[in-house]
DOSE-744230 format. One record per residue (C-alpha): residue in three letters; x, y negated, z. Coordinates in Angstrom, 2 decimals. Last residue first. Layout:
BEGIN
+-----+---------+---------+---------+
|   r |      c1 |      c2 |      c3 |
+-----+---------+---------+---------+
| ALA |       X |       Y |       Z |
...
+-----+---------+---------+---------+
END
This chain:
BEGIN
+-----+---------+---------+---------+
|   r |      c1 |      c2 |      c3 |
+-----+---------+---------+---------+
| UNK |   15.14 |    8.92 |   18.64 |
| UNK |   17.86 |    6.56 |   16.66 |
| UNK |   16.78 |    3.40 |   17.93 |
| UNK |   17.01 |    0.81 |   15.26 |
| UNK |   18.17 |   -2.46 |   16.55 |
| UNK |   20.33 |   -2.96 |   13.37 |
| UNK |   17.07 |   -3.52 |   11.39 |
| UNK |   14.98 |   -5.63 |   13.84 |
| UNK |   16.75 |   -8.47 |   12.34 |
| UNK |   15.19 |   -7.57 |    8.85 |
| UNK |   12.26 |   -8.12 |   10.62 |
| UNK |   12.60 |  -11.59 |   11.52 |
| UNK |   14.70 |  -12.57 |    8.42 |
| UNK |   11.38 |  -11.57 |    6.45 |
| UNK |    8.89 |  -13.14 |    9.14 |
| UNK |   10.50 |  -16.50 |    8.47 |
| UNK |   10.48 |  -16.02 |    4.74 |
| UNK |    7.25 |  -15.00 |    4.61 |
| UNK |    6.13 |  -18.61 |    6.57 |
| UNK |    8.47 |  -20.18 |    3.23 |
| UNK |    6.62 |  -19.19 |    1.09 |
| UNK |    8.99 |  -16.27 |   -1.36 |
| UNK |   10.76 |  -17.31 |   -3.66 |
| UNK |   14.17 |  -16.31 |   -2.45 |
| UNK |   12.50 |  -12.87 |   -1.46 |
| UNK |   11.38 |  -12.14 |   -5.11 |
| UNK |    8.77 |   -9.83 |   -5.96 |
| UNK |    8.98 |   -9.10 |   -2.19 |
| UNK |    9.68 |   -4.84 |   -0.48 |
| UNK |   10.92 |   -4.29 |    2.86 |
| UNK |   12.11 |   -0.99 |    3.61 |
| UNK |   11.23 |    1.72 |    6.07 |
| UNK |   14.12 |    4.59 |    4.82 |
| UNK |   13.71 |    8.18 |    5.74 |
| UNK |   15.55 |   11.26 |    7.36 |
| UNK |   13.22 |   14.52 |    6.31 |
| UNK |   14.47 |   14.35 |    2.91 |
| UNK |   18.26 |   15.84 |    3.65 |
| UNK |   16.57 |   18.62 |    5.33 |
| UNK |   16.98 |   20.19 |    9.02 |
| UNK |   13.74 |   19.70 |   10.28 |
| UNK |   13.49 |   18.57 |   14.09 |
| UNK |   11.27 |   20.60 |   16.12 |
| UNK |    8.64 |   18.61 |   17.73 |
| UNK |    5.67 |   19.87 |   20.50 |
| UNK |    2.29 |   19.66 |   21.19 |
| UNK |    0.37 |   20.47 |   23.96 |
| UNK |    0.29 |   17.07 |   25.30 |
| UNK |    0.61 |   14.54 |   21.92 |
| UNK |   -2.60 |   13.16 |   22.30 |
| UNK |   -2.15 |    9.73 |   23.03 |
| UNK |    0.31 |    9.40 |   20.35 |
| UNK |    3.72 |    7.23 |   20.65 |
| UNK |    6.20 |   10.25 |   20.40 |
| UNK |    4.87 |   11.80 |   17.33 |
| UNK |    5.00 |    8.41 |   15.92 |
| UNK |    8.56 |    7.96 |   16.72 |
| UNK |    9.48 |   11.79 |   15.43 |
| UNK |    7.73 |   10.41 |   12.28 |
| UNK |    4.77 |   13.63 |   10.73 |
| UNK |    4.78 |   17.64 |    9.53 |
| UNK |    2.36 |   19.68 |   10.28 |
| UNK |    1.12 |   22.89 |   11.41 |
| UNK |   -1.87 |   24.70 |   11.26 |
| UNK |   -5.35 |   24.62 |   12.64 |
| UNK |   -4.41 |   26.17 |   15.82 |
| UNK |   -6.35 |   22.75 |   18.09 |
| UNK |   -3.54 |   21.22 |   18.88 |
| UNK |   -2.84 |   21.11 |   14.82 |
| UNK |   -5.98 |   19.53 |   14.49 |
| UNK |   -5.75 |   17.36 |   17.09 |
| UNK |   -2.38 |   16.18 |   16.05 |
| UNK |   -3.31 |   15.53 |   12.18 |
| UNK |   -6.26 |   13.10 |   13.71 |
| UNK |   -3.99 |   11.20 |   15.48 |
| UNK |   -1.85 |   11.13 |   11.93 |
| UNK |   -4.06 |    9.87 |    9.98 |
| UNK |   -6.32 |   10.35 |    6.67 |
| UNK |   -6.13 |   14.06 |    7.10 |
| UNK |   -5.88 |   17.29 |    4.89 |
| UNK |   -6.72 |   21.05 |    6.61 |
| UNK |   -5.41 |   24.08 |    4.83 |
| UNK |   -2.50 |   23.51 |    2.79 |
| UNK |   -0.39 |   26.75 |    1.82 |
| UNK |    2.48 |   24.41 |    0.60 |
| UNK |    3.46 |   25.95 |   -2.85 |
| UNK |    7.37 |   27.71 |   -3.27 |
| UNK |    9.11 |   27.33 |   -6.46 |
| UNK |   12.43 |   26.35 |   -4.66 |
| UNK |   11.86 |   22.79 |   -5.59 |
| UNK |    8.35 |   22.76 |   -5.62 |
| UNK |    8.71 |   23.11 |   -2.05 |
| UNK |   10.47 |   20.31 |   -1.38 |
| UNK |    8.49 |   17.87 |   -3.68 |
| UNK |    5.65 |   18.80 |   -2.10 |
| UNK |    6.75 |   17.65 |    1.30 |
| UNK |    8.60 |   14.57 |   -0.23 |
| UNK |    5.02 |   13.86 |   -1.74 |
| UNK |    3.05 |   14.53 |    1.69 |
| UNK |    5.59 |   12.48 |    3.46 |
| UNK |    5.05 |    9.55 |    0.97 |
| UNK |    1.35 |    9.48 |    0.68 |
| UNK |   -0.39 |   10.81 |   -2.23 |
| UNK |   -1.84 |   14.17 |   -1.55 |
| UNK |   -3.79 |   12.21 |    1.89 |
| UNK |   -1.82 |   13.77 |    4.65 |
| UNK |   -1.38 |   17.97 |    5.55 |
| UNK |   -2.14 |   20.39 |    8.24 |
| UNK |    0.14 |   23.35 |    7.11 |
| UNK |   -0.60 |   26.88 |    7.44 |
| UNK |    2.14 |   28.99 |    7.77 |
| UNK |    4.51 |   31.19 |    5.00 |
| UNK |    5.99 |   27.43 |    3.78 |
| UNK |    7.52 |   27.49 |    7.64 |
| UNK |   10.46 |   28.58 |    6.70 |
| UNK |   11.57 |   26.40 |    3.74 |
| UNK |   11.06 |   23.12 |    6.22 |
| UNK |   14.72 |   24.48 |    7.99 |
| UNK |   14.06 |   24.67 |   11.67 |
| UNK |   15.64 |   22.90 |   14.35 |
| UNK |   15.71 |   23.07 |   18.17 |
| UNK |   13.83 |   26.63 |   17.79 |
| UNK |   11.43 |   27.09 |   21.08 |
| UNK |    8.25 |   25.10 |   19.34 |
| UNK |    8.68 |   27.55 |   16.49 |
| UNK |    6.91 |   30.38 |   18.37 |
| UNK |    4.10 |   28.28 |   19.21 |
| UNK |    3.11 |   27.89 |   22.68 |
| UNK |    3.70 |   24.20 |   22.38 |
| UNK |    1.53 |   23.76 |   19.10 |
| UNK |    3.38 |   22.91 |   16.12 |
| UNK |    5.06 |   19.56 |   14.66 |
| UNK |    7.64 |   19.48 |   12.72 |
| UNK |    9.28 |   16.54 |   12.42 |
| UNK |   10.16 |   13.72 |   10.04 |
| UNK |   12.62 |   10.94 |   10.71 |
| UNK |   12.10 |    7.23 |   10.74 |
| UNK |   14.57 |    4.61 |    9.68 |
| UNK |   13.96 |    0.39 |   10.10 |
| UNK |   13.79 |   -2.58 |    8.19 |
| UNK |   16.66 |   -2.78 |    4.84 |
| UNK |   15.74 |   -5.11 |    2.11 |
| UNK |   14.24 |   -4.53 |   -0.99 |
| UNK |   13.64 |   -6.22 |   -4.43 |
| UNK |   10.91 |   -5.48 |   -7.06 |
| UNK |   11.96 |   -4.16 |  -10.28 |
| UNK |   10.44 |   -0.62 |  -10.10 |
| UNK |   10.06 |    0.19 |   -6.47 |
| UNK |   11.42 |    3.60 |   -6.53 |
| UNK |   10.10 |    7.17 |   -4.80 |
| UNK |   11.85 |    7.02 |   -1.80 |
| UNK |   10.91 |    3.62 |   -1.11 |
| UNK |    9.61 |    4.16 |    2.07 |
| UNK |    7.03 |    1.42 |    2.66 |
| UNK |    6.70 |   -2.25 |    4.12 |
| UNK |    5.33 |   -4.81 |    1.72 |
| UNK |    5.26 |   -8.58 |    1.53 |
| UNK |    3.82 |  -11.55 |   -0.33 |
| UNK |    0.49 |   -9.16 |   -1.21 |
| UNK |   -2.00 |   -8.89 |   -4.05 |
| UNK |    0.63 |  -10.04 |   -6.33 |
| UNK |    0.86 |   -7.45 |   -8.43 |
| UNK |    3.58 |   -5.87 |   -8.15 |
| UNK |    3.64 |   -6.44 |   -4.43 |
| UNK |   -0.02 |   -4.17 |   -4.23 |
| UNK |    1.48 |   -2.22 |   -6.38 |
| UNK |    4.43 |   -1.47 |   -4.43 |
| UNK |    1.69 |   -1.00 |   -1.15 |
| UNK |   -0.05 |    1.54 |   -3.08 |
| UNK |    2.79 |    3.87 |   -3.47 |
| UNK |    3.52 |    3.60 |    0.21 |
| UNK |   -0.46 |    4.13 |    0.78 |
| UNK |   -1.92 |    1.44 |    2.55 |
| UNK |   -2.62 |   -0.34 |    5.81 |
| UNK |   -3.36 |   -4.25 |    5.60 |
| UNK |   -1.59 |   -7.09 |    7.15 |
| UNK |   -2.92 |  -10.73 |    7.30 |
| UNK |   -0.29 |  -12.20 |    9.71 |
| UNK |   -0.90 |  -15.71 |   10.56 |
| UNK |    1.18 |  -18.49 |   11.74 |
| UNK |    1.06 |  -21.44 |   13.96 |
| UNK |    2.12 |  -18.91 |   16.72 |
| UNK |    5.48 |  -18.50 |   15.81 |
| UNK |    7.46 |  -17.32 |   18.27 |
| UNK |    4.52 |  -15.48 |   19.83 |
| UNK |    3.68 |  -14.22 |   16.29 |
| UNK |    6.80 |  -12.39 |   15.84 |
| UNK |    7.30 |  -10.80 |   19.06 |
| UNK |    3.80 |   -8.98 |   17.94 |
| UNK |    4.96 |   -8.06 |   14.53 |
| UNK |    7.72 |   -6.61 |   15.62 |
| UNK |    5.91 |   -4.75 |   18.57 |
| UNK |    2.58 |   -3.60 |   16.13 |
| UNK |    4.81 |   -2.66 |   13.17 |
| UNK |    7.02 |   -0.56 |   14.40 |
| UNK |    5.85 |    3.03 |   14.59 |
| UNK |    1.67 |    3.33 |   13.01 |
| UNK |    2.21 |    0.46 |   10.95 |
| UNK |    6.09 |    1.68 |    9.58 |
| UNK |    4.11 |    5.20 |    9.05 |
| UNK |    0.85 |    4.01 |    8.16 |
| UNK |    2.51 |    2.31 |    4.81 |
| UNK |    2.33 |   -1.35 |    5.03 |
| UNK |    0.47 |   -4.36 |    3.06 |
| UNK |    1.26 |   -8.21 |    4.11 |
| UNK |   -0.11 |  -11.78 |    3.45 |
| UNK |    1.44 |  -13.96 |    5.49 |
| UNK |   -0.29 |  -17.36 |    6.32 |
| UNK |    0.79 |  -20.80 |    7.73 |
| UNK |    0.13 |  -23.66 |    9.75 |
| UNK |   -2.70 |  -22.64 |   11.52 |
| UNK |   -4.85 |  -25.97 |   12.96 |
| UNK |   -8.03 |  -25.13 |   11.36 |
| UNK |   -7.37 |  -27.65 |    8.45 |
| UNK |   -4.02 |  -25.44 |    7.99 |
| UNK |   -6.54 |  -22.69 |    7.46 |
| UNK |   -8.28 |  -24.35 |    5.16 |
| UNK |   -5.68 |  -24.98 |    2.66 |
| UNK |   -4.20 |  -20.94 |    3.24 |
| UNK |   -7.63 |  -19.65 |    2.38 |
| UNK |   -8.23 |  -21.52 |   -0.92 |
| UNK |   -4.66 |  -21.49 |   -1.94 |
| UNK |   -4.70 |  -17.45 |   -1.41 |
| UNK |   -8.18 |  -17.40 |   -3.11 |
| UNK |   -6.40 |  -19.06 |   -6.39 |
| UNK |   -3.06 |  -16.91 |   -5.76 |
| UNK |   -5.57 |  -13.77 |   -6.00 |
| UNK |   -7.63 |  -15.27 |   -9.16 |
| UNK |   -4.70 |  -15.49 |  -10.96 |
| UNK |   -2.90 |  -12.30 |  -10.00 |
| UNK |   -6.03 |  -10.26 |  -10.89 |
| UNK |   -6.32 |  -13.15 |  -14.37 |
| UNK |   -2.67 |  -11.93 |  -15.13 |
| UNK |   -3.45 |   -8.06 |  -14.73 |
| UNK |   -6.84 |   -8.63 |  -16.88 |
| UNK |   -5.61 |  -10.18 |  -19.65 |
| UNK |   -2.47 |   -7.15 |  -20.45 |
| UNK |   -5.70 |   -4.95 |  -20.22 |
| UNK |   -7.77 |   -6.75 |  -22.60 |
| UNK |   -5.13 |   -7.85 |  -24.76 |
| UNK |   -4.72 |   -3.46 |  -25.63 |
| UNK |   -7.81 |   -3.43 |  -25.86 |
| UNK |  -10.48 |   -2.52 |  -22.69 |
| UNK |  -13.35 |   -0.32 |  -22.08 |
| UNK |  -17.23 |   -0.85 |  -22.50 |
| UNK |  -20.45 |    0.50 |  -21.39 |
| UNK |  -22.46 |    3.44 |  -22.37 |
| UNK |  -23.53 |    2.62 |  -25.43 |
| UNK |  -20.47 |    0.54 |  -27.01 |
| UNK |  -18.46 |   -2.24 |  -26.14 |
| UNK |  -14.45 |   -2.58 |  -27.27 |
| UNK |  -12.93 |   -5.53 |  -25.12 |
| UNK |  -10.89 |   -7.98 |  -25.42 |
| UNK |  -10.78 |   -8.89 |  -28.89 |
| UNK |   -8.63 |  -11.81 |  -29.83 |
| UNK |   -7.95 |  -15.50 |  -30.10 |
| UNK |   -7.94 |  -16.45 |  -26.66 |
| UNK |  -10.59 |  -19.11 |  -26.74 |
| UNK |  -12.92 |  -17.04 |  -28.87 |
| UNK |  -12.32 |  -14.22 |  -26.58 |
| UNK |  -13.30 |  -16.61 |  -23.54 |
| UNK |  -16.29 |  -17.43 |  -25.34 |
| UNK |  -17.21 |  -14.07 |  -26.09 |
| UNK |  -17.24 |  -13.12 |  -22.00 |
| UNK |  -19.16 |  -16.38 |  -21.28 |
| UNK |  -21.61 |  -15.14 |  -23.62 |
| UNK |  -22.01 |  -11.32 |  -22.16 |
| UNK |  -22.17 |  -13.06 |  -18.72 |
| UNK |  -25.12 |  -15.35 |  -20.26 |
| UNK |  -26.78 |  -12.34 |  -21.63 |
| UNK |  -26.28 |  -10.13 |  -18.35 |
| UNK |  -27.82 |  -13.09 |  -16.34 |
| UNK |  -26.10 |  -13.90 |  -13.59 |
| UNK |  -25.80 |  -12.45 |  -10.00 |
| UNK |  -22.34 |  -11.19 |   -9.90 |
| UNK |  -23.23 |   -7.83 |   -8.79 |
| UNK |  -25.44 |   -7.43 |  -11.16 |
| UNK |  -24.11 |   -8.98 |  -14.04 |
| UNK |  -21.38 |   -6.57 |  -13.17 |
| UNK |  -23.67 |   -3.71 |  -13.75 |
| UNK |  -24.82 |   -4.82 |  -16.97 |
| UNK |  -22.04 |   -5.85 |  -18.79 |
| UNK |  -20.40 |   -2.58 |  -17.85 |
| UNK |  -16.97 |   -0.61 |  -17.14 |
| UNK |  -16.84 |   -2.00 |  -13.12 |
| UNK |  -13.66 |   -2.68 |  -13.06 |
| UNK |  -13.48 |   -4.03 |  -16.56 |
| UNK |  -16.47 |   -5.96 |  -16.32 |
| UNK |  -15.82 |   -7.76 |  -12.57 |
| UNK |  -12.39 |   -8.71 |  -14.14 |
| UNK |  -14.16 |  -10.32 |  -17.13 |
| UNK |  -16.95 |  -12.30 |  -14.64 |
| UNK |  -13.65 |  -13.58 |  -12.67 |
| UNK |  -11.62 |  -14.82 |  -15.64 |
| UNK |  -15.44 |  -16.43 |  -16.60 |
| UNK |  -15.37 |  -18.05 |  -13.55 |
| UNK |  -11.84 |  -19.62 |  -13.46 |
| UNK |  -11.92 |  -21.14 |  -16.56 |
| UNK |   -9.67 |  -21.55 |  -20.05 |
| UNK |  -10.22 |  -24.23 |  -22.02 |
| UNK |   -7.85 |  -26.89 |  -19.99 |
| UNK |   -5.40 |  -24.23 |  -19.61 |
| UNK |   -5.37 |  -23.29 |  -23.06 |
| UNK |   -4.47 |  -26.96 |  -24.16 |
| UNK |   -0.88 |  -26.07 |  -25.00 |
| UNK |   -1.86 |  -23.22 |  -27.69 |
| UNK |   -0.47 |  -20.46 |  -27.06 |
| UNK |   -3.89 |  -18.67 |  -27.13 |
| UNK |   -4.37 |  -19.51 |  -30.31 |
| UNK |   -6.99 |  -21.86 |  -31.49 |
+-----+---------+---------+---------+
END
């Protein structure tokens, strides 16, 4: 039977789409027998059975494990968003049995979650308290995947570096600083092209996140290198260390503003193009979207024109 046949659905089920995606990420029979707690024979079965079903070879196994086919990999991005709108179902149902009335699912870069995020989302829910808001901090370039593939309704990111096909709507702007210690001698400049402080040492962001990338970006641009000494997985901690003489560093003006240990530091605005940023919204579709995402959508977007320009 091919596997456009009209009775695939019936043939198809939801465990053994969950026992292949436990394979593939885990590149063995054996290990994800483990973790799934079956036999690896029976898992090794249910995995030929569902190629049998299909029509074709999913996956190549040899000594040390196994990898995917071409069908294998196309198979395992549609049983990921499967299996994700099957637990979404699953958790929404019994939440509206618990009284809630509707869910968000939502992934944001640190800089809109760090900035906006917490007093938008706030108003928000006490307008609409029947609803949750699932949100989860990611890289910008992991949040479009996140969309992409269905693991989320909604993401927040700068979008500097595309979103594919996915649509966008405006939120909010953030700007980039420098930040150095106050008795630095760049903390008396009101504005300093990035260019002249490639010489320093820089206290830097995980390689892939979005100010990192623009950061890189800029200096591969006039065949410079950033002379990166420390890297961070937040921006509280990036203050400390620069506080601290461990470099300088670049982060949101707003953000800047908001931390607790911002004393002894101080901002000096960069003077590139790149430093000003857009926060955008990002949906597969926004006319498709439930109709609880839709409320939080025209709820942020709102915040859009608000934007303070600090």
């Amino acid at each position: 039977m091919h596997a456009s046949s009209p009775n695939l659905t019936r043939r198809l089920d939801l465990t053994s789409l969950q026992l292949f995606v436990s394979v593939c990420e885990l590149g063995s029979i054996g290990k994800a027998a483990e973790r799934e707690f079956i036999a690896a024979s029976a898992l090794s079965k249910r995995l030929s059975d569902l190629e049998g079903v299909l029509g074709t070879a999913l996956l190549h196994r040899h000594s040390r494990g196994v990898h995917l086919t071409p069908a294998g990999q196309n198979l395992l991005h549609h049983a990921r968003s499967v299996l994700f709108s099957v637990d979404r179902m699953q958790s929404e149902l019994a939440e509206y049995a618990d009284g809630v009335r509707g869910q968000v699912r939502m992934h944001a870069s640190i800089s809109a979650t760090v900035q906006f995020l917490p007093e938008d989302l706030g108003a928000f829910v006490r307008a609409h308290q029947g609803i949750k808001i699932d949100l989860e901090e990611h890289l910008s370039s992991e949040v479009v995947r996140a969309v992409q593939e269905g693991a989320a309704d909604l993401g927040i990111c700068n979008t500097a570096d595309g979103v594919g096909e996915l649509q966008t709507r405006p939120y909010r702007q953030d700007q980039l600083v420098l930040i150095v210690p106050s008795a630095h001698p760049l903390a008396a400049r009101p504005s300093v092209a990035f260019e002249e402080t490639l010489a320093l040492d820089h206290v830097g962001l995980h390689s892939n996140s979005s100010i990192y990338v623009a950061m890189r970006q800029a200096a591969a641009a006039i065949g410079q290198s950033i002379k990166l000494r420390i890297q961070v997985t937040g921006l509280d901690a990036m203050g400390r260390m620069i506080l601290n003489g461990l470099g300088i560093g670049v982060m949101p003006l707003r953000a800047f503003t908001l931390m607790h240990s911002a004393a002894g530091l101080s901002a000096v605005s960069l003077t590139d193009t790149w430093a000003t940023r857009r926060i955008e919204l990002v949906a597969r579709d926004f006319s498709t979207l439930p109709r609880t995402a839709r409320l939080l959508v025209d709820h942020l977007t709102a915040m859009a024109p608000q934007e303070a320009t600090a």
